[in-house]
PATIDREN-732124 format. One record per residue (C-alpha): chain; z, y, x; residue in one letter. Coordinates in pm, 1 decimal, always signed. Layout:
# residues N
R:A:Z:Y:X:a .
...
***
This chain:
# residues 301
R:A:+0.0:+0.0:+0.0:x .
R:A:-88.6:+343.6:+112.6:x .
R:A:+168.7:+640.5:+75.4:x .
R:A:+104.4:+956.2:+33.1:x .
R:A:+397.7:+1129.1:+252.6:x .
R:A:+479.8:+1463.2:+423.6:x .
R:A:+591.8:+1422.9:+806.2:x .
R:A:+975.3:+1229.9:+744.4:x .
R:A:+1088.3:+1446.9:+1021.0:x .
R:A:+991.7:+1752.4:+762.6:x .
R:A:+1120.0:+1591.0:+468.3:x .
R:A:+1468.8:+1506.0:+692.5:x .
R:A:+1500.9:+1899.1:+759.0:x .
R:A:+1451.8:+2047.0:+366.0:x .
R:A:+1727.3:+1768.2:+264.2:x .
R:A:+1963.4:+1894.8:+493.6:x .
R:A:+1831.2:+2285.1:+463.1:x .
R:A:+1895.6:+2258.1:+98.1:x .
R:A:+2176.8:+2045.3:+109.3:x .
R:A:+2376.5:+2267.6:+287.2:x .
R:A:+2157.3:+2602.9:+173.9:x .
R:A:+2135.8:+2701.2:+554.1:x .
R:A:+1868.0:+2645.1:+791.5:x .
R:A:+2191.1:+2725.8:+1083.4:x .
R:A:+2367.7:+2438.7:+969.9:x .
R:A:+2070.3:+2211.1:+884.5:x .
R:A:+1981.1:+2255.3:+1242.6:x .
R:A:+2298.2:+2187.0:+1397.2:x .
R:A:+2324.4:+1904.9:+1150.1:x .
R:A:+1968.8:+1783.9:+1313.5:x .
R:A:+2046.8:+1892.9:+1664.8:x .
R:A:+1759.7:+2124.2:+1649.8:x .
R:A:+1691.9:+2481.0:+1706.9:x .
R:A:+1686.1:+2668.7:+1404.1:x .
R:A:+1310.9:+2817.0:+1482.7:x .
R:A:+1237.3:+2410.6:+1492.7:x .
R:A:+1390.0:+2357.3:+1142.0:x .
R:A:+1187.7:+2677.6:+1021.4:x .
R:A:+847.6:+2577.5:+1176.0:x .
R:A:+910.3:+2173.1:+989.3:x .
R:A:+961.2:+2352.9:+637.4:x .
R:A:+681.6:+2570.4:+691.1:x .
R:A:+457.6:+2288.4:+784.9:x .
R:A:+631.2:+2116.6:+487.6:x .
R:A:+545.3:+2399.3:+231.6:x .
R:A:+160.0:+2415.6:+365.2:x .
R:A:+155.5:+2043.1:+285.7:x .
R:A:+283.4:+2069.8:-52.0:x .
R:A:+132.0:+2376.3:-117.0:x .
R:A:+397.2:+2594.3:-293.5:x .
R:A:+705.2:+2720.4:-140.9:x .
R:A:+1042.8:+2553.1:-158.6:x .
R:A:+1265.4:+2805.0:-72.9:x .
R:A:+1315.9:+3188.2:-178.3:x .
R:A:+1453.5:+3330.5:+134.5:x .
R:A:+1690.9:+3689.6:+96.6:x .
R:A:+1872.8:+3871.0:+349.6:x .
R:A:+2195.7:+3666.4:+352.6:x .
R:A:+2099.7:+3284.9:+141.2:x .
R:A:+1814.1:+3085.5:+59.9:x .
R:A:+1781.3:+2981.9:-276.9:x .
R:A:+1550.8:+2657.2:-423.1:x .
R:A:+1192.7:+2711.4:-595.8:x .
R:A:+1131.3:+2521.9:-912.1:x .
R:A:+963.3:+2285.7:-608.5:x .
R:A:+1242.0:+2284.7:-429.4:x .
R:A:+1479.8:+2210.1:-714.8:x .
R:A:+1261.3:+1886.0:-822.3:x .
R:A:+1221.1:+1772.7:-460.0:x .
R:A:+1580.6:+1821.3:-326.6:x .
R:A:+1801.3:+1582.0:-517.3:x .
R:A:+1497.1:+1311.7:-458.8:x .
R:A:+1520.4:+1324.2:-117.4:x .
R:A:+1887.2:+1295.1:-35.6:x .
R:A:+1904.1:+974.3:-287.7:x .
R:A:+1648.6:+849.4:-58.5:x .
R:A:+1751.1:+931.2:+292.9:x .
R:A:+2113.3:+830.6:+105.5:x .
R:A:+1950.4:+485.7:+36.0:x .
R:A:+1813.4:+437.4:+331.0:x .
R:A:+2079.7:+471.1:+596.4:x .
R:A:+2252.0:+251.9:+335.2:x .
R:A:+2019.4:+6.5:+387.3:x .
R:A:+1948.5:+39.8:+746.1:x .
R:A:+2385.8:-39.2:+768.3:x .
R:A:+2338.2:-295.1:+545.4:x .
R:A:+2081.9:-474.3:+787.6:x .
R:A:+2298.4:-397.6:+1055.6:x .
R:A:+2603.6:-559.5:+893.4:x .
R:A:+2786.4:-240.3:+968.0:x .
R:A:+3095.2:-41.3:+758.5:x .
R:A:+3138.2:+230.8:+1013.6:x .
R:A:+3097.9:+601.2:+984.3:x .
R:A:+3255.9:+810.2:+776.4:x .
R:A:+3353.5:+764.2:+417.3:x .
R:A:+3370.8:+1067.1:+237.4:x .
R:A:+3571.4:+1027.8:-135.2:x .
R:A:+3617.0:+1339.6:-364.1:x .
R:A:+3894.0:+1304.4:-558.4:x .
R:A:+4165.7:+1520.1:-849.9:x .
R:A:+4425.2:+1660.8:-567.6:x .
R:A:+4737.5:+1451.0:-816.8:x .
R:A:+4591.3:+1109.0:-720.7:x .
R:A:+4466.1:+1227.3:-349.8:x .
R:A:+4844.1:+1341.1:-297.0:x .
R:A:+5094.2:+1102.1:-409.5:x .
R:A:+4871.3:+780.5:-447.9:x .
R:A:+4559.1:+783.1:-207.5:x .
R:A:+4728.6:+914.0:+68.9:x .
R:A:+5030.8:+705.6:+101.6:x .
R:A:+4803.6:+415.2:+92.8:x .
R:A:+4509.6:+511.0:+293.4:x .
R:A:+4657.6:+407.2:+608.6:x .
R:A:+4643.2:+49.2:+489.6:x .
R:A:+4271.2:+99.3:+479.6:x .
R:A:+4230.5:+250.8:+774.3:x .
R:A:+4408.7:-72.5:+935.3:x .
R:A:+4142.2:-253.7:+787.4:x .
R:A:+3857.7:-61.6:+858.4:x .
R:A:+3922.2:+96.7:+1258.5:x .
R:A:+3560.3:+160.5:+1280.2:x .
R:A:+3545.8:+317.0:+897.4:x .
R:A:+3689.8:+737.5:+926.1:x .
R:A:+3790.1:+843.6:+595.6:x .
R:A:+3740.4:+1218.3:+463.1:x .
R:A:+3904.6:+1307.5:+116.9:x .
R:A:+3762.4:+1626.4:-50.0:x .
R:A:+4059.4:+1702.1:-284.7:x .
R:A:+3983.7:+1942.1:-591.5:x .
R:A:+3908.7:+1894.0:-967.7:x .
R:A:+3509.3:+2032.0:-950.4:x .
R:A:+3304.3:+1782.2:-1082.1:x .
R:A:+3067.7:+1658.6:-747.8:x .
R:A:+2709.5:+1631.8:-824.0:x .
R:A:+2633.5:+1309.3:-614.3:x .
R:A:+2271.7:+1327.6:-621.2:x .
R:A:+2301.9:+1689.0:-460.2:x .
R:A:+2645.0:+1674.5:-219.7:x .
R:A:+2724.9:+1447.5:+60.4:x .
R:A:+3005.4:+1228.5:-107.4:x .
R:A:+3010.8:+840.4:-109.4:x .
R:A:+3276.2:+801.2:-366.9:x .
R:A:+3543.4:+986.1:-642.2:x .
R:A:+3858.5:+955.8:-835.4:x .
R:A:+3805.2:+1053.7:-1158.4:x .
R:A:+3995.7:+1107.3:-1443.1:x .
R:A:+3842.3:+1048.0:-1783.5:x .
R:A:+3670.6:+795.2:-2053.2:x .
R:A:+3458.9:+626.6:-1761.3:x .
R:A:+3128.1:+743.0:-1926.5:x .
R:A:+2928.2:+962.6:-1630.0:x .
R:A:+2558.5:+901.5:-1676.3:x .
R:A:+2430.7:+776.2:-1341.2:x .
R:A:+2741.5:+644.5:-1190.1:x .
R:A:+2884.4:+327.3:-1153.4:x .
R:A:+3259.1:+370.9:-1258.2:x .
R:A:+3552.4:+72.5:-1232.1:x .
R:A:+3898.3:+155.8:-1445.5:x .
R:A:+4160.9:+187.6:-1184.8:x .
R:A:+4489.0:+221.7:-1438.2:x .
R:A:+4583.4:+471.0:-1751.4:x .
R:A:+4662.0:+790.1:-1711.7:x .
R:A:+5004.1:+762.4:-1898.6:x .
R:A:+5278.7:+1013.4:-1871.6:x .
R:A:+5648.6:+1042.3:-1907.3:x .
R:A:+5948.2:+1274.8:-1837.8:x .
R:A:+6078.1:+1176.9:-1469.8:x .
R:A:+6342.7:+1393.2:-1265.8:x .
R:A:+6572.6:+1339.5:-1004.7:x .
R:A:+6889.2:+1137.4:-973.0:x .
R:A:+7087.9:+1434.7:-878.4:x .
R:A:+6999.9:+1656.8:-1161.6:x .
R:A:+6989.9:+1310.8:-1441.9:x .
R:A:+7376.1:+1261.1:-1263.9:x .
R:A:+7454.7:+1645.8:-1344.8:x .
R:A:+7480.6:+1645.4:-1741.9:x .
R:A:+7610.3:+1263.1:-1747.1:x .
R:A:+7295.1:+1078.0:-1783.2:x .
R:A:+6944.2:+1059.9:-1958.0:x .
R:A:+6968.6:+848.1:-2209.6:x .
R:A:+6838.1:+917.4:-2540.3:x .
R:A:+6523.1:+1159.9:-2567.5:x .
R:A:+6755.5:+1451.3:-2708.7:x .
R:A:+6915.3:+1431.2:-2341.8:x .
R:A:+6636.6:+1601.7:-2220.7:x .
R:A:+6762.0:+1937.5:-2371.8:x .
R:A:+7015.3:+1977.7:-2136.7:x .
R:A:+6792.4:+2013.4:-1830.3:x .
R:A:+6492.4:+2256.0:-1775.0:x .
R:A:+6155.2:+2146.1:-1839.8:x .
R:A:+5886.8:+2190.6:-1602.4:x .
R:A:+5565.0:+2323.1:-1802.4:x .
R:A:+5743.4:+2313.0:-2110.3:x .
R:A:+5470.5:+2443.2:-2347.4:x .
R:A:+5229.7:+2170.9:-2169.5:x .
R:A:+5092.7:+1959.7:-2456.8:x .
R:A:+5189.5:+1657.0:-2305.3:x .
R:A:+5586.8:+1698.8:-2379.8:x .
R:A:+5548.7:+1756.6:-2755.0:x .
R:A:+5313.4:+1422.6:-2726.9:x .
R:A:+5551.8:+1242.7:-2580.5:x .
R:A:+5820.2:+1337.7:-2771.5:x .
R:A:+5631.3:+1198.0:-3090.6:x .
R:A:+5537.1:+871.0:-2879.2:x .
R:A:+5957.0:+855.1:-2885.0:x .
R:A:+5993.7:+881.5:-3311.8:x .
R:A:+6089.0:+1275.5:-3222.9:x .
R:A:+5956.7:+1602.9:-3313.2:x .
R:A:+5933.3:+1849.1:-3018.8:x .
R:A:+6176.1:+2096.6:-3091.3:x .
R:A:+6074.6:+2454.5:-2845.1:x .
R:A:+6451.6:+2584.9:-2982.9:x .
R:A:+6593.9:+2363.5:-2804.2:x .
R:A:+6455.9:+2362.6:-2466.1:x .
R:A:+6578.3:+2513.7:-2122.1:x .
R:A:+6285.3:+2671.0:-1980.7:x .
R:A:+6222.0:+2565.4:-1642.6:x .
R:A:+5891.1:+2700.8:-1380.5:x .
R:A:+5560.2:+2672.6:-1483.5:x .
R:A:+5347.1:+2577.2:-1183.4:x .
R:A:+5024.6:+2422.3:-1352.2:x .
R:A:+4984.1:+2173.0:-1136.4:x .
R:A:+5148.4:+1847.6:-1165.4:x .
R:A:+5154.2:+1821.4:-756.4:x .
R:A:+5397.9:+2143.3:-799.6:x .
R:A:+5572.8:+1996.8:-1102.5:x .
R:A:+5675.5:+1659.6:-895.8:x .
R:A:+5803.1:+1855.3:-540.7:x .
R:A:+5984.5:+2088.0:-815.6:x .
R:A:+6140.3:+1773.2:-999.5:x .
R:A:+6240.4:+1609.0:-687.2:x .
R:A:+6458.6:+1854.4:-559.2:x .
R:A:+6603.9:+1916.8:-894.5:x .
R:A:+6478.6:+2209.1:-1064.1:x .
R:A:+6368.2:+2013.8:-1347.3:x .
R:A:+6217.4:+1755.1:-1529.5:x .
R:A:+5865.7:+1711.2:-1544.6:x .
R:A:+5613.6:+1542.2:-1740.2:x .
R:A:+5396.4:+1345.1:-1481.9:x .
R:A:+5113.9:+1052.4:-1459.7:x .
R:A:+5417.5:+794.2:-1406.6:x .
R:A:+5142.7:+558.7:-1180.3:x .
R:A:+5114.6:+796.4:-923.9:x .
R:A:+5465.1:+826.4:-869.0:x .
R:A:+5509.3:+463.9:-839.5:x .
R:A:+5652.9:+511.9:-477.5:x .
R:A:+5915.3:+805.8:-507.8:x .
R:A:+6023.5:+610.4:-845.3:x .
R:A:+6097.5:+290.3:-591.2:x .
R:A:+6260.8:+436.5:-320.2:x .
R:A:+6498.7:+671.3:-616.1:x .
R:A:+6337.2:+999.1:-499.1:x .
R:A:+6262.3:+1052.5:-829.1:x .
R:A:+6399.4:+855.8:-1207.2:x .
R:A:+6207.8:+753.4:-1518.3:x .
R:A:+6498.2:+771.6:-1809.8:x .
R:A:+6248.6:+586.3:-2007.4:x .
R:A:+5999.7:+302.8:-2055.8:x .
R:A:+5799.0:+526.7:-2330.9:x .
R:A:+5508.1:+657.7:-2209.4:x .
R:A:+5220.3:+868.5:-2437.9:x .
R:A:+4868.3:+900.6:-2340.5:x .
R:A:+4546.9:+1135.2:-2421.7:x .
R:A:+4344.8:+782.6:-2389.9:x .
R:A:+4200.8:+879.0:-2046.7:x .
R:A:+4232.4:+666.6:-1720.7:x .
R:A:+4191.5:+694.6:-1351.2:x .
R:A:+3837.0:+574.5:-1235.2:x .
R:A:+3644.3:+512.5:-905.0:x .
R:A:+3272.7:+619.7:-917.7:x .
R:A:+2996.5:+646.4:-704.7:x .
R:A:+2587.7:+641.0:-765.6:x .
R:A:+2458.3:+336.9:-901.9:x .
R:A:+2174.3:+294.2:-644.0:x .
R:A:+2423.9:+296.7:-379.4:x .
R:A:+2650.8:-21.7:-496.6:x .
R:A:+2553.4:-223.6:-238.5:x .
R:A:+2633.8:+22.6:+53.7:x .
R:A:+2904.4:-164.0:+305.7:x .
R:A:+3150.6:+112.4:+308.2:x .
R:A:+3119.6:+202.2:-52.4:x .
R:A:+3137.3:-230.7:-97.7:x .
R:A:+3460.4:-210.5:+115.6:x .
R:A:+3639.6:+111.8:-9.7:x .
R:A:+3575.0:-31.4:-400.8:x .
R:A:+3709.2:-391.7:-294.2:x .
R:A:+4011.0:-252.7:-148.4:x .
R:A:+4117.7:-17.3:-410.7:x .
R:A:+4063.6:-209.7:-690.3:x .
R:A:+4245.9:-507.8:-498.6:x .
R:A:+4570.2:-220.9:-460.3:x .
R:A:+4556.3:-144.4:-845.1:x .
R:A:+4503.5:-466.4:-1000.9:x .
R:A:+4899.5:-522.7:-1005.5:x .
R:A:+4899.2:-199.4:-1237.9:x .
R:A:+4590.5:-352.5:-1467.4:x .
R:A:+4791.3:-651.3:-1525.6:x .
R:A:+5126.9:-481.4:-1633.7:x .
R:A:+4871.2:-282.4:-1867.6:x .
R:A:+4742.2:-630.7:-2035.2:x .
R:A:+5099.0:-753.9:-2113.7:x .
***
């Protein structure tokens, strides 16, 4: 079969040019000059006859060209490095994972070591934020997602619910005698206490959230912030009670109560479906979805 292709070396530079939207950091990417990576696009554009990029004073933007072209060549440079470690029987490199900063925090990262054990050849880089990563456009291999598992385009395995309950600290449970009915609660601060989740949970109990009642505590709006304020007894907050697994084991932190409540979303691993079969994807997915299955099983009983 014949193809009909530009110069690969050409079609290497524009993925990385708009990748990145620089032709300074395409080149260093490429270990080229930047007049190099300037003279391939040009020679690319003359081939394709339209431009691909509208160049300003300070960025470089994508042509309707462009835009069609660009997220069709990084699937398929993506693909075929996979391949090419594939053939070589190879997991090394780096792993890049994108993930929502609660699950990076307190359950990836006191794990990851246990990975890295595995994998000495395999670096790991975590991109920790809630944005949504377009994988088709942005050099990520894999994310944590929170959600209903339905992403068109991406392969996504349930990890565990994303279930949530009060949980505070010893110290502060110890200060007003004890947490043990629901109603206990209003004797302590709540963290976030006009978060939606505590009225939910409340009515997961029997109870009707009563705002009267409660002690005001910091509102941080972010559950990372909510847990470091918990632990050292400012509060009790309403967390994810799977990612604090760990500081619920070793009493950092104390869950007064089996109930949970839910908003019916989960925690999911996802990554491009044409990319399944790439050996550090293969390895990261075996591996985490080895360290949750104890959690999937308490969920089926």
């Amino acid at each position: 079969m014949s193809w009909d292709l530009p110069p690969l070396t050409a079609l290497r530079v524009f993925e990385a040019v708009a990748r990145l939207g620089s032709f300074t950091k395409a080149a260093e990417e490429l270990s080229m000059t930047q007049s190099a990576a300037s003279y391939q696009i040009k020679m690319l554009e003359a081939r394709a006859g339209a431009p691909l990029f509208v160049r300003g004073a300070r960025r470089i933007d994508l042509t309707e060209t462009g835009e069609s072209l660009a997220p069709q060549a990084t699937r398929t440079f993506s693909a075929l490095a996979d391949a090419w470690a594939a053939a070589k029987g190879r997991t090394g490199g780096v792993l890049a994972v994108t993930s929502v900063d609660t699950f990076a925090a307190n359950w990836l990262s006191v794990r990851l070591g246990n990975f890295q054990l595995m994998h000495p050849d395999l670096a790991v880089k975590v991109d920790a934020s809630a944005r949504l990563v377009d994988f088709t456009r942005e050099n990520m291999d894999v994310g944590i997602r929170t959600g209903a598992g339905d992403w068109p385009g991406l392969k996504a395995h349930y990890l565990f619910r994303a279930d949530y309950t009060p949980i505070l600290s010893p110290r502060l449970a110890e200060s007003v005698g004890g947490i043990r009915e629901p109603e206990d609660l209003y004797k302590v601060a709540l963290l976030c206490a006009d978060y939606h989740w505590w009225p939910s949970w409340f009515a997961a109990a029997g109870l009707r959230f009563d705002p009267g009642r409660v002690v005001v505590g910091a509102r941080l709006d972010t559950e990372i912030y909510d847990a470091m304020a918990a632990m050292t007894d400012q509060g009790a907050a309403i967390l994810t009670r799977n990612l604090y697994s760990d500081f619920l084991a070793k009493g950092q932190l104390v869950q007064p109560f089996d109930i949970t409540a839910s908003d019916g979303d989960g925690y999911w691993l996802v990554y491009l479906e044409s990319r399944r079969n790439t050996p550090r994807i293969k390895a990261f997915r075996d591996w985490l979805l080895d360290q949750t299955a104890g959690i999937r099983e308490q969920e089926r009983r």
